[in-house]
Wavefront OBJ file of the C-alpha trace (Angstrom):
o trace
v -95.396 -29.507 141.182
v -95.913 -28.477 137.744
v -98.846 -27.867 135.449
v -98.590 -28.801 132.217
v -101.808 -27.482 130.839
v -100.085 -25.163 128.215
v -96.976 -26.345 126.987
v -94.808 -24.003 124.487
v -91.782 -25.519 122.595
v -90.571 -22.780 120.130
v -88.768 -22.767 116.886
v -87.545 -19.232 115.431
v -88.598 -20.329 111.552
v -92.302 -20.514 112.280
v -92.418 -17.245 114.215
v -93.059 -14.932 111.341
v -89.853 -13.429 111.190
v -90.480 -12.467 115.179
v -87.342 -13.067 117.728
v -87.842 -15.887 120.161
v -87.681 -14.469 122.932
v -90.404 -11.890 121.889
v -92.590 -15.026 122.075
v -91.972 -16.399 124.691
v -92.541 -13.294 126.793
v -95.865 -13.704 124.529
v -96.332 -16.379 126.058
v -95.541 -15.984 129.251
v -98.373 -12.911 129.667
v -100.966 -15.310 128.325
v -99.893 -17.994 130.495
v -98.031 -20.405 129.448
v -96.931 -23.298 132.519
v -93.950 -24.669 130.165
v -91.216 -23.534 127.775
v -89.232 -25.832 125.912
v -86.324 -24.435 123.514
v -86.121 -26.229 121.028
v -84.579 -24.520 117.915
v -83.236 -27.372 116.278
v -82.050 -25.248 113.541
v -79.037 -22.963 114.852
v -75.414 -23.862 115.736
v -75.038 -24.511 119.490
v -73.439 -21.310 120.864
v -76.440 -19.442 119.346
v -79.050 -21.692 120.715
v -77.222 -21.520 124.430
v -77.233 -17.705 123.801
v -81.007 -17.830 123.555
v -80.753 -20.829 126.167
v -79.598 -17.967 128.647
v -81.997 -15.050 127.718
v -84.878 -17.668 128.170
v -83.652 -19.002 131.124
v -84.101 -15.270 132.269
v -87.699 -14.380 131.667
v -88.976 -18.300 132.591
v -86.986 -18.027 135.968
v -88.120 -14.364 136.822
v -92.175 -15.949 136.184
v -91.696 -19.306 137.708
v -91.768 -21.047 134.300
v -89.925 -24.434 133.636
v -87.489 -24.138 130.836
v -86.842 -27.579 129.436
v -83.704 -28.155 126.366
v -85.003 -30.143 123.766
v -82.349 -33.469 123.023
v -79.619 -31.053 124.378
v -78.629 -32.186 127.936
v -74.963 -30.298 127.340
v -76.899 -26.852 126.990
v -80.050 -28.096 129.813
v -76.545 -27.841 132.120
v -75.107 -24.947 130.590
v -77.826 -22.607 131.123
v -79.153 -24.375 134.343
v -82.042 -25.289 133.070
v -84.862 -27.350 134.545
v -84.730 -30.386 132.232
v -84.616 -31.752 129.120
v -86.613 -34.104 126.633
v -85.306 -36.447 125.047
v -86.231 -38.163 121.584
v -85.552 -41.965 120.446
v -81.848 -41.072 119.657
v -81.210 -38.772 122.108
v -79.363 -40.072 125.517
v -80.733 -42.384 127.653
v -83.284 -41.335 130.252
v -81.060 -42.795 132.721
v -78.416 -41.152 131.733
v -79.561 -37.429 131.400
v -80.871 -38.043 134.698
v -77.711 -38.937 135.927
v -76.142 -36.097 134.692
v -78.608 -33.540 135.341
v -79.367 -34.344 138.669
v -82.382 -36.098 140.541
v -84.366 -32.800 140.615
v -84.294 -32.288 137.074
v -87.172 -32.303 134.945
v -86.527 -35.494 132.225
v -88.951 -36.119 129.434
v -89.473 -38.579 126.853
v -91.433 -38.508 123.508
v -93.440 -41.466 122.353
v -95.607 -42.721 120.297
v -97.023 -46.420 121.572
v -98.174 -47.357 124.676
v -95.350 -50.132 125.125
v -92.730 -47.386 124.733
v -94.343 -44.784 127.678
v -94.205 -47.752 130.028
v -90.613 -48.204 129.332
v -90.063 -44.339 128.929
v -91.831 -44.475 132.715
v -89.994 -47.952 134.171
v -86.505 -45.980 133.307
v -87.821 -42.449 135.288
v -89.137 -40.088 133.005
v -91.085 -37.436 134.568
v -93.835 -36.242 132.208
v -94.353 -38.042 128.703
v -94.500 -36.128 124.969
v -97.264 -38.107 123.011
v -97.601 -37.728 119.325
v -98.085 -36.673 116.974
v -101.967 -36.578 117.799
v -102.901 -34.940 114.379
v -101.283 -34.173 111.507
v -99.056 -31.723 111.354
v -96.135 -29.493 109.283
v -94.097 -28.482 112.246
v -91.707 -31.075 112.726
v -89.618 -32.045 110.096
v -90.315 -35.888 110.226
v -93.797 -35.324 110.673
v -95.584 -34.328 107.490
v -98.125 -36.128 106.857
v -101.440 -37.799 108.208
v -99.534 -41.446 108.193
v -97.835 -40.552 111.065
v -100.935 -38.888 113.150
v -101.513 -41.286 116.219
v -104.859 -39.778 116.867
v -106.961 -39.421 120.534
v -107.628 -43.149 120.994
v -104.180 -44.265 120.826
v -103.412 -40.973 123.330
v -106.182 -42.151 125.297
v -104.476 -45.382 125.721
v -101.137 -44.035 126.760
v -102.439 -41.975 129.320
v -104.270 -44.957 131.144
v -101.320 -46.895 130.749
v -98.573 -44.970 132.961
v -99.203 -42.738 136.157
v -96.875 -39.412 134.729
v -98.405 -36.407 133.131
v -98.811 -36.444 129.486
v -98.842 -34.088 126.980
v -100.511 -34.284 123.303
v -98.735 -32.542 120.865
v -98.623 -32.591 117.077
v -101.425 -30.278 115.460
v -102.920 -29.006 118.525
v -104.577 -25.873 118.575
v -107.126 -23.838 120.106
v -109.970 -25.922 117.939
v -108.933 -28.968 119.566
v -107.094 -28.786 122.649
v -110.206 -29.585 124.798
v -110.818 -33.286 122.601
v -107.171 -33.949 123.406
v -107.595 -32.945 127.145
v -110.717 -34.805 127.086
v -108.275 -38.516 127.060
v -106.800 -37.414 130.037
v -103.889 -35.945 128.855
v -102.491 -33.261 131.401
v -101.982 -30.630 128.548
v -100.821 -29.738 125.602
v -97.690 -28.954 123.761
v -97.681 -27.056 120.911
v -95.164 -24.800 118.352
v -97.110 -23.067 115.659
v -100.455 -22.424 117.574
v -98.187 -20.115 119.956
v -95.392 -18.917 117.596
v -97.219 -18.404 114.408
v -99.717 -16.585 115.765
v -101.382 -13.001 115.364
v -101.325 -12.508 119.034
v -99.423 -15.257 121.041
v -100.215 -14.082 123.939
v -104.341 -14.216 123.368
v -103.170 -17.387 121.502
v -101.423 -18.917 124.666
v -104.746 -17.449 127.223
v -107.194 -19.548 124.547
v -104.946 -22.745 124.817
v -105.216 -23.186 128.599
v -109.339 -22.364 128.204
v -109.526 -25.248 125.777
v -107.631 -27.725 128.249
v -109.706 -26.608 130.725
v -112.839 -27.352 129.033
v -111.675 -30.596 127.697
v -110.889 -31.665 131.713
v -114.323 -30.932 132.414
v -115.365 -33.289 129.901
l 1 2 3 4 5 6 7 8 9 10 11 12 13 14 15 16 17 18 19 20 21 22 23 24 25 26 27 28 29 30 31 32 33 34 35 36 37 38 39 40 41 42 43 44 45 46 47 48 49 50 51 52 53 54 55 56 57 58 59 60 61 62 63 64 65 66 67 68 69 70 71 72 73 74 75 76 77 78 79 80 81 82 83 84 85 86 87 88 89 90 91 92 93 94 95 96 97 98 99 100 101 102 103 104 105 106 107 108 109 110 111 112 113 114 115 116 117 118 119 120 121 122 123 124 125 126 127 128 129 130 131 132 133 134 135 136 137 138 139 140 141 142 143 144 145 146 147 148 149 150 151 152 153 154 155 156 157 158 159 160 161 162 163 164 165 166 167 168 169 170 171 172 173 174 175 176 177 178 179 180 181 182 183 184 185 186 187 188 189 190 191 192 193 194 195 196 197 198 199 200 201 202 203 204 205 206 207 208 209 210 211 212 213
């Protein structure tokens, strides 16, 4: 079964000028219980060439590896899911193609949608984003922040794991934990920092804290 307390999904640009794999193996040392490449920014045949490496170092240390929107490249580099966005495929679908042990997820935002996300088989929900944040290029500002009572709300409302993500950092991973989300997903609190690894280590101590809330 997996944990979800510590969720990674990279992207190269906010790294620091640092490779991703270099993070991930960060990551992994301080860690980490899921990786999700995501790397929205590079041409396919680079981002299956990472796909591979990644695939790798998450299989040698019992890590999930999950392709963000691309279920092609999930089967490609035998990944262990995907997760899927409003215009991505179908959950249905992706499940169909990837198999009935693969991992599927489904980002949402409203509690009506992670009931349907759930009713069509999604595994584990992505809720957000919980606070403002810069990371995502469609989420820029605090108009689209769906704070902790709305996450709150989500979690009570379906029976998969779900993880908070948008702004989420050491500071406030245990108020987000503290709804009864089952972790956190995060980009720039892992990739843009000083020390990932000590970054990744203070992420799960946050959750933690928050569950004992």
């Amino acid at each position: 079964m997996t944990d979800w307390n510590v969720y990674l999904v990279t992207q190269q640009r906010h790294s620091k000028g640092r490779d991703t794999r270099e993070i991930v193996r960060a990551a992994i040392a301080g860690g980490v219980n899921v990786v999700q490449l995501r790397e929205k920014d590079v041409p396919a045949r680079e981002r299956y060439e990472l796909g591979l490496d990644l695939r790798e170092l998450t299989r040698d240390s019992g890590v999930p590896l999950i392709v963000n929107d691309r279920v092609d490249i999930a089967q490609a580099i035998d990944a262990d899911g995907v997760h899927l966005g409003d215009e991505d495929l179908p959950v249905e679908v992706a499940r169909d193609l990837l198999g009935e042990d693969a991992i599927v997820g489904r980002s949402v935002s409203f509690v009506e949608d992670a009931r349907e996300a759930e009713r069509a088989g999604a595994d584990y929900l992505g809720v957000g984003a919980i606070y403002a944040t810069g990371s995502k290029d469609d989420i820029d500002d605090e108009e689209h922040a769906i704070g902790l009572d709305r996450l709150e709300s989500i979690c009570e409302a379906v029976s998969i794991p779900v993880v908070g993500i948008g702004g989420v950092d050491a500071s406030n991973a245990a108020m987000v934990a503290a709804t009864g989300a089952d972790g956190v997903a995060v980009i720039t609190a892992i990739t843009g920092a000083t020390d990932p690894e000590a970054a990744t280590r203070a992420l799960g101590d946050a959750v933690e804290t928050g569950r004992r809330r």
